[in-house]
C-alpha positions as CSV (number, residue, x, y, z in Angstrom):
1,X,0.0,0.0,0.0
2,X,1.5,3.2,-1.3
3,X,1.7,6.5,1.1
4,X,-1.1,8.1,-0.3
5,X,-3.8,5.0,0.1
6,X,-2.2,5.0,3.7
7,X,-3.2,8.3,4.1
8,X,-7.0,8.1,2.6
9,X,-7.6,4.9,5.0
10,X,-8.0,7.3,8.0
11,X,-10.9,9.2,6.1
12,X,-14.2,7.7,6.2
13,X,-15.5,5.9,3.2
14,X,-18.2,8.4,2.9
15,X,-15.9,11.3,2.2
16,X,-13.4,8.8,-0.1
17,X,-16.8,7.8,-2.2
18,X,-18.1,11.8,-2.6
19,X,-14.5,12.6,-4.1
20,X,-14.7,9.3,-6.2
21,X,-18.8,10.5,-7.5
22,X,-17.4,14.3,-8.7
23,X,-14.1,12.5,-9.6
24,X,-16.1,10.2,-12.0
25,X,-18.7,13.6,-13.4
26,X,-15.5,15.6,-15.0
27,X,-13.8,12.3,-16.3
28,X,-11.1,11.8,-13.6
29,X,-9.5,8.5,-14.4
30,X,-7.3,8.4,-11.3
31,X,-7.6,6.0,-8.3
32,X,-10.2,8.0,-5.8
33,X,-7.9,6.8,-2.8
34,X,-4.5,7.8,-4.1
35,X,-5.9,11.4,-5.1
36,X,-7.1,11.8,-1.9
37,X,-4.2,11.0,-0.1
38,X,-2.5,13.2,-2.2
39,X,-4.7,16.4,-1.3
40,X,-4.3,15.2,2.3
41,X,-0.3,15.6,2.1
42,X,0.0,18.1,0.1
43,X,-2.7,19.8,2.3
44,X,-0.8,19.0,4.9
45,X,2.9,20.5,3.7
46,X,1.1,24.0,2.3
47,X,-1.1,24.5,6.1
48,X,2.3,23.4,7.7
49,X,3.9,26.3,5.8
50,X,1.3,28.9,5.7
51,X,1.1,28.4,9.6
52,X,4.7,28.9,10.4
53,X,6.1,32.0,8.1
54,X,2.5,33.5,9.9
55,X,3.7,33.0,12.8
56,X,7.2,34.2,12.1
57,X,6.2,37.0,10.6
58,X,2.8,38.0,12.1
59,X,2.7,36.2,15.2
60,X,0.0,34.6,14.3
61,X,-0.5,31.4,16.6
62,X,-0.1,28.4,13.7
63,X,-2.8,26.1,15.5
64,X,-5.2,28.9,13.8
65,X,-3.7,29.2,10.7
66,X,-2.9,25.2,10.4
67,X,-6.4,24.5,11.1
68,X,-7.8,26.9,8.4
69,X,-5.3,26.3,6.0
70,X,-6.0,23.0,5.4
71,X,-9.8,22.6,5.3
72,X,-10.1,25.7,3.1
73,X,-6.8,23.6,0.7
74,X,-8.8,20.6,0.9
75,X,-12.2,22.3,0.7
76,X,-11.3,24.3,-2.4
77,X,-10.5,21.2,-4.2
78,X,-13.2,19.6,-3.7
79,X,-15.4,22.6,-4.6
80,X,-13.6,22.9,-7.6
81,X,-14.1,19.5,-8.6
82,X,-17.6,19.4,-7.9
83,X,-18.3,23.0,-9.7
84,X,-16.6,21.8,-12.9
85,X,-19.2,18.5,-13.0
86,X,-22.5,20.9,-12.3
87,X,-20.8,23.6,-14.8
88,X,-21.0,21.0,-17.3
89,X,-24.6,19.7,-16.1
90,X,-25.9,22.9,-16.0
91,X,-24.4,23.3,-20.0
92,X,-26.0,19.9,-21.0
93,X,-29.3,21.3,-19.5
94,X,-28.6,24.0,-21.8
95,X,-28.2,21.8,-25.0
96,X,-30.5,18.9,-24.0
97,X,-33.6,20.2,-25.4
98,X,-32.2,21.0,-29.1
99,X,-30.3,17.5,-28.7
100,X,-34.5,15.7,-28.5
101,X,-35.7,17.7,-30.9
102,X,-32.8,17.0,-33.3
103,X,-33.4,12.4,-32.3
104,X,-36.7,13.1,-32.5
105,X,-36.5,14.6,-36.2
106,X,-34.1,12.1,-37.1
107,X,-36.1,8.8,-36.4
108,X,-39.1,10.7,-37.8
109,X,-37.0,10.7,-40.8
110,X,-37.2,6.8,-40.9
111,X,-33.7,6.3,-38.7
112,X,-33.2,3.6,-36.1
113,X,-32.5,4.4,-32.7
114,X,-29.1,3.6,-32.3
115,X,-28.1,5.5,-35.6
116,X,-30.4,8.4,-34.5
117,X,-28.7,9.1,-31.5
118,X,-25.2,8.9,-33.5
119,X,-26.1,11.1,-36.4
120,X,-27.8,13.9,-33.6
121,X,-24.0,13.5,-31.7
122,X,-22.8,17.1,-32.8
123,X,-19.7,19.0,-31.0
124,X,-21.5,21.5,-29.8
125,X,-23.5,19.3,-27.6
126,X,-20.2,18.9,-25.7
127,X,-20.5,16.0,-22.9
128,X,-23.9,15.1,-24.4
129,X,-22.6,14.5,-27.6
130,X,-20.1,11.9,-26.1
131,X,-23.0,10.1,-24.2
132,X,-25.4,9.8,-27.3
133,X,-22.5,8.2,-29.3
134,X,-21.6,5.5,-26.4
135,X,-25.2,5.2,-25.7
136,X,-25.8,4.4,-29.7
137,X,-22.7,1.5,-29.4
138,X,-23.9,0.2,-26.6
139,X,-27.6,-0.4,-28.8
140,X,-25.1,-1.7,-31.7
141,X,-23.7,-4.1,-29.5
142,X,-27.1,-6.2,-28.4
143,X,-27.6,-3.9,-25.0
144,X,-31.5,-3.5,-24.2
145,X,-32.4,0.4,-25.6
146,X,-33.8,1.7,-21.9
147,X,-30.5,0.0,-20.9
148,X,-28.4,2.2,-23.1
149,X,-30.5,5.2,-23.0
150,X,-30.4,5.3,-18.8
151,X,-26.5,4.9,-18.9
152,X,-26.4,8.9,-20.7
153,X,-27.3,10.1,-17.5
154,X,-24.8,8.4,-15.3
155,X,-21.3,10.1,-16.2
156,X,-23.3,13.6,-16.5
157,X,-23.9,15.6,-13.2
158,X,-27.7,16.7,-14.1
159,X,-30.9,16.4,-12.5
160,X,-32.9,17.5,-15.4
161,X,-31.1,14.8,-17.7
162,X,-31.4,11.8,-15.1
163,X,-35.1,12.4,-14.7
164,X,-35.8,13.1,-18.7
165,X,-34.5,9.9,-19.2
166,X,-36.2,8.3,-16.7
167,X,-39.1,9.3,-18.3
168,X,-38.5,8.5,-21.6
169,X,-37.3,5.4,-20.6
170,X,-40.8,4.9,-18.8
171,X,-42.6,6.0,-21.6
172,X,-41.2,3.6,-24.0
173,X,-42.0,0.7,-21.4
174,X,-45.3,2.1,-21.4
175,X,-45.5,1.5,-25.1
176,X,-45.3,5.3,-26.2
177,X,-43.7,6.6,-29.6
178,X,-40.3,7.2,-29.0
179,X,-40.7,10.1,-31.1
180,X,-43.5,11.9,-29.7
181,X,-42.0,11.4,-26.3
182,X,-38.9,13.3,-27.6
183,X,-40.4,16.4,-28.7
184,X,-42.5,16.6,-25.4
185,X,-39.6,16.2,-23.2
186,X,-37.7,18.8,-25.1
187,X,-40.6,21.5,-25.3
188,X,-41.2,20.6,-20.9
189,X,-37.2,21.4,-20.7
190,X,-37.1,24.5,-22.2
191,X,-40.3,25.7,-20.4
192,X,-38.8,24.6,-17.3
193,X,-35.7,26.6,-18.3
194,X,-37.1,29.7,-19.0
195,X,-39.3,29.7,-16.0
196,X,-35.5,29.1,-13.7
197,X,-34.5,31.9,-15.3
198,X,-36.7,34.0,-15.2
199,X,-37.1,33.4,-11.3
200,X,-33.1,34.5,-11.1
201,X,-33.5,37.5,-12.5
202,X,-36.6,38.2,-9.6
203,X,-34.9,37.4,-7.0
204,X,-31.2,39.2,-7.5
205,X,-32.1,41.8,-5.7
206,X,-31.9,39.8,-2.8
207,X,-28.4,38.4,-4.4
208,X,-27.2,42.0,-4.4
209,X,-27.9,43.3,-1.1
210,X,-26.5,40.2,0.3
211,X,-23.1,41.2,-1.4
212,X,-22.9,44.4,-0.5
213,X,-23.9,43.6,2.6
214,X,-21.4,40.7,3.6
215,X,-18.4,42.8,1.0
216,X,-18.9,46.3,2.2
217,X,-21.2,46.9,5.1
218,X,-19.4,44.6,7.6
219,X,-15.9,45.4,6.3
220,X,-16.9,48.7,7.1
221,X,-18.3,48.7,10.5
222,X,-15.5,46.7,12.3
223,X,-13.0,48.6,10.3
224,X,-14.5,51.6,12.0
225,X,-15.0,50.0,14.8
226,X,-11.5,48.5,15.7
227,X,-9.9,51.8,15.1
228,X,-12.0,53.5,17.5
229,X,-11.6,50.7,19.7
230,X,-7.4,51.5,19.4
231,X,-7.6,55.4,19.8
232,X,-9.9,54.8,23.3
233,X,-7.0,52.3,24.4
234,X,-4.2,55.3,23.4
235,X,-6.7,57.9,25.5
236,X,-7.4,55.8,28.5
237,X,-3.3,54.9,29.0
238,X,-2.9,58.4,29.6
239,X,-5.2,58.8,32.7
240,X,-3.1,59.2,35.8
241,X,-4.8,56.5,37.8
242,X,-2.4,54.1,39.9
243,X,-2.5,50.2,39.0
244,X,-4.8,49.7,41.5
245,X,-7.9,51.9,39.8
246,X,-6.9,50.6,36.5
247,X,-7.3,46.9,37.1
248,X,-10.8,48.0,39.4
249,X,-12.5,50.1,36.9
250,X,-11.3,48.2,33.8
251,X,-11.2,45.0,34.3
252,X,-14.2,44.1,36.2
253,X,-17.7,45.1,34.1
254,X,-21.0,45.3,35.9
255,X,-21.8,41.6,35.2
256,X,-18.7,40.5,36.2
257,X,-19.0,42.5,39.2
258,X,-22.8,40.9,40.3
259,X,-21.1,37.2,39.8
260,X,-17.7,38.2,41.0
261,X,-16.0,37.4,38.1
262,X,-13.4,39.2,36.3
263,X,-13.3,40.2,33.1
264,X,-10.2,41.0,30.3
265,X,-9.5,44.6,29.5
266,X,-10.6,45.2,25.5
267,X,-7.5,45.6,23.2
268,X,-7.6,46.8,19.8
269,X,-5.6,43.6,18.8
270,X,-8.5,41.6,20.2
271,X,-11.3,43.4,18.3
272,X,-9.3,43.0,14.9
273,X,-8.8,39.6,15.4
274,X,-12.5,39.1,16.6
275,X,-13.6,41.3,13.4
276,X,-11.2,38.9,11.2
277,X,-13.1,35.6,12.3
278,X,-16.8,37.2,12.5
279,X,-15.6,38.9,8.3
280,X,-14.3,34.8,7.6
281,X,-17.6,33.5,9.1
282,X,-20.0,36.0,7.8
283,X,-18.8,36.0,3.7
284,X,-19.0,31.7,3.9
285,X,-22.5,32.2,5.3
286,X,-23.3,34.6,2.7
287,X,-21.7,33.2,-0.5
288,X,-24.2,29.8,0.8
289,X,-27.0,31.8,1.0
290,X,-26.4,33.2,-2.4
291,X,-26.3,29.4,-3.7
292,X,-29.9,28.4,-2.2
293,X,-31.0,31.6,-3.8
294,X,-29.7,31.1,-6.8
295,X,-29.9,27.5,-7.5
296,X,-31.2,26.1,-4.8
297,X,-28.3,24.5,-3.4
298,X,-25.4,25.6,-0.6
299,X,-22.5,24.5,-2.7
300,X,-23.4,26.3,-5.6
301,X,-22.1,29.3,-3.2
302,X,-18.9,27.7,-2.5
303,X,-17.7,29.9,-5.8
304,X,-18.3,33.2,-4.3
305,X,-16.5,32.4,-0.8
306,X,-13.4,33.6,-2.6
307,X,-14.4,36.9,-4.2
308,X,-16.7,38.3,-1.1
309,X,-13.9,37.2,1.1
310,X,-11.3,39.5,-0.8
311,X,-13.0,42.3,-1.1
312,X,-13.8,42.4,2.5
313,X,-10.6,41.6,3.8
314,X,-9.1,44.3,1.5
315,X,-12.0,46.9,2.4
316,X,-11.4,46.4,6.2
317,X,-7.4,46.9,6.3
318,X,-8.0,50.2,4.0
319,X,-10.3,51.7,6.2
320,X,-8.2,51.2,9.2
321,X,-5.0,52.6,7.4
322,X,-6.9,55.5,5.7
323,X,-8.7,55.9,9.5
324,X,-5.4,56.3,11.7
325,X,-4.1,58.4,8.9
326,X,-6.6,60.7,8.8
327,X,-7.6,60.7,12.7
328,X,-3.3,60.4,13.9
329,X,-3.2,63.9,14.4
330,X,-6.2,64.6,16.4
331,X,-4.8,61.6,18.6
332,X,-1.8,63.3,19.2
333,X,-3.7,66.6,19.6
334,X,-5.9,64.8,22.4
């Protein structure tokens, strides 16, 4: 057993089999365990990294940094994966209503089948195209033809496709003209289309407030907020007050006070560290809410972590350089 199957046997089979589904959607013809041992060690080396120049240079305790490092490594390429199989379900979807009507005219025309589905196998069907053709061989070769026609549906990442051939496939047990069938399939896909889309474009309003929202109004606020935080901290150090006052008026708040219990003085590197986890937290919960909006599904939203995440990041450390800039003086003033 090779370093990398050693590796994915600590994982649970459930997490080994959803690699080895998306692996199978984009045509990954690579052993599902030894790519995931893979991510897992090269994971591993890239969070061990990350972790300890942050520390070195930032002081940032690596526990942190290891932690997220890693699940967002080993995240991202499963996200990635995944995205490139429903990108190409979603253009199949696209395509599969043309692709009917196109068999459909074809074994009008007095075709078989099997040679329909090869002769309707154009480019620009893309993963469809490949499908039809196997699914036509497959006919050629003696395979039963609900056989061969429910087998397009399993290397394509498409709900719309898996049940339009369950249907067909039903409606030719049924006894139904193949043709017929076709046509109304295709017309019930391109209704169904239109109405999705025209539902997106209702609701992205919501889309939009929710990204400026996540990208710019949070950002904002702690931005704001952590530097006022930091010029109160400079103010209150220069009260003449002995030790004594300073840990009893500062460290004890009035709930701590009513239990007894005392409390940690607010620093400014505690409120940007605090606004850096609620910015991390906030922009995943948003980019998922964008996805169940949008189509319906959380991890359609994994693709907009990365964008809302950098422009907040990047919005929060500008304000708080442009804001001690522009308020240094009047600090110094004070």
């Amino acid at each position: 057993m090779g370093l990398y199957r050693r590796m994915a046997a600590v994982l649970p089979m459930r997490l080994i089999n959803a690699f080895k589904r998306e692996m199978h959607y984009v045509g990954m013809h690579v052993d599902e365990n030894r790519f995931v041992g893979f991510v897992i060690l090269f994971g591993i080396g890239i969070a061990a990294a990350a972790s300890i120049n942050l520390h070195l240079f930032l002081n940032v305790p690596w526990y942190y940094t290891f932690g997220l490092v890693f699940a967002g490594f080993a995240g991202g390429i499963y996200f990635w994966i995944s995205q490139t199989a429903q990108n190409q379900g979603a253009q199949v979807e696209r395509m599969l209503p043309d692709a009917l009507e196109l068999v459909a005219s074809n074994i009008k025309a007095g075709l078989t089948t099997e040679r329909s589905l090869f002769t309707s196998a154009r480019p620009e069907f893309g993963a469809l195209s490949v499908e039809l053709k196997e699914a036509s061989k497959r006919i050629l070769s003696g395979e039963r033809t609900d056989d061969s026609l429910l087998g397009i549906a399993k290397n394509i990442k498409s709900e719309i496709l898996e049940r339009t051939i369950w249907l067909l496939v039903q409606g030719i047990k049924s006894g139904g003209q193949i043709a017929d069938l076709l046509l109304q399939l295709g017309s019930d896909i391109r209704e169904e289309i239109a109405m999705r889309d025209e539902i997106k474009s209702n609701i992205s309003m919501y889309v939009l407030l929710i990204f400026f929202a996540a990208a710019f109004g949070a950002p904002m606020l702690f931005g704001i907020s952590s530097v006022i935080v930091g010029i109160l901290v400079e103010q209150t150090e220069g009260i003449n007050l002995n030790p004594e006052q300073i840990e009893q008026y500062s460290q004890m708040s009035p709930v701590g006070r009513f239990f007894g219990v005392p409390t940690v003085a607010i620093t400014e590197d505690f409120v940007v560290f605090y606004a850096l986890i609620t910015l991390i937290v906030t922009c995943a919960f948003a980019a998922f809410t964008m996805g169940v909006i949008n189509a319906g599904k959380e991890a359609d939203g994994a693709k907009f972590v990365p964008i809302i995440l950098g422009i907040a990041l990047a919005l929060f450390f500008v304000i708080r350089i442009v804001l001690k800039e522009a308020l240094g003086g009047i600090t110094t003033v004070l």
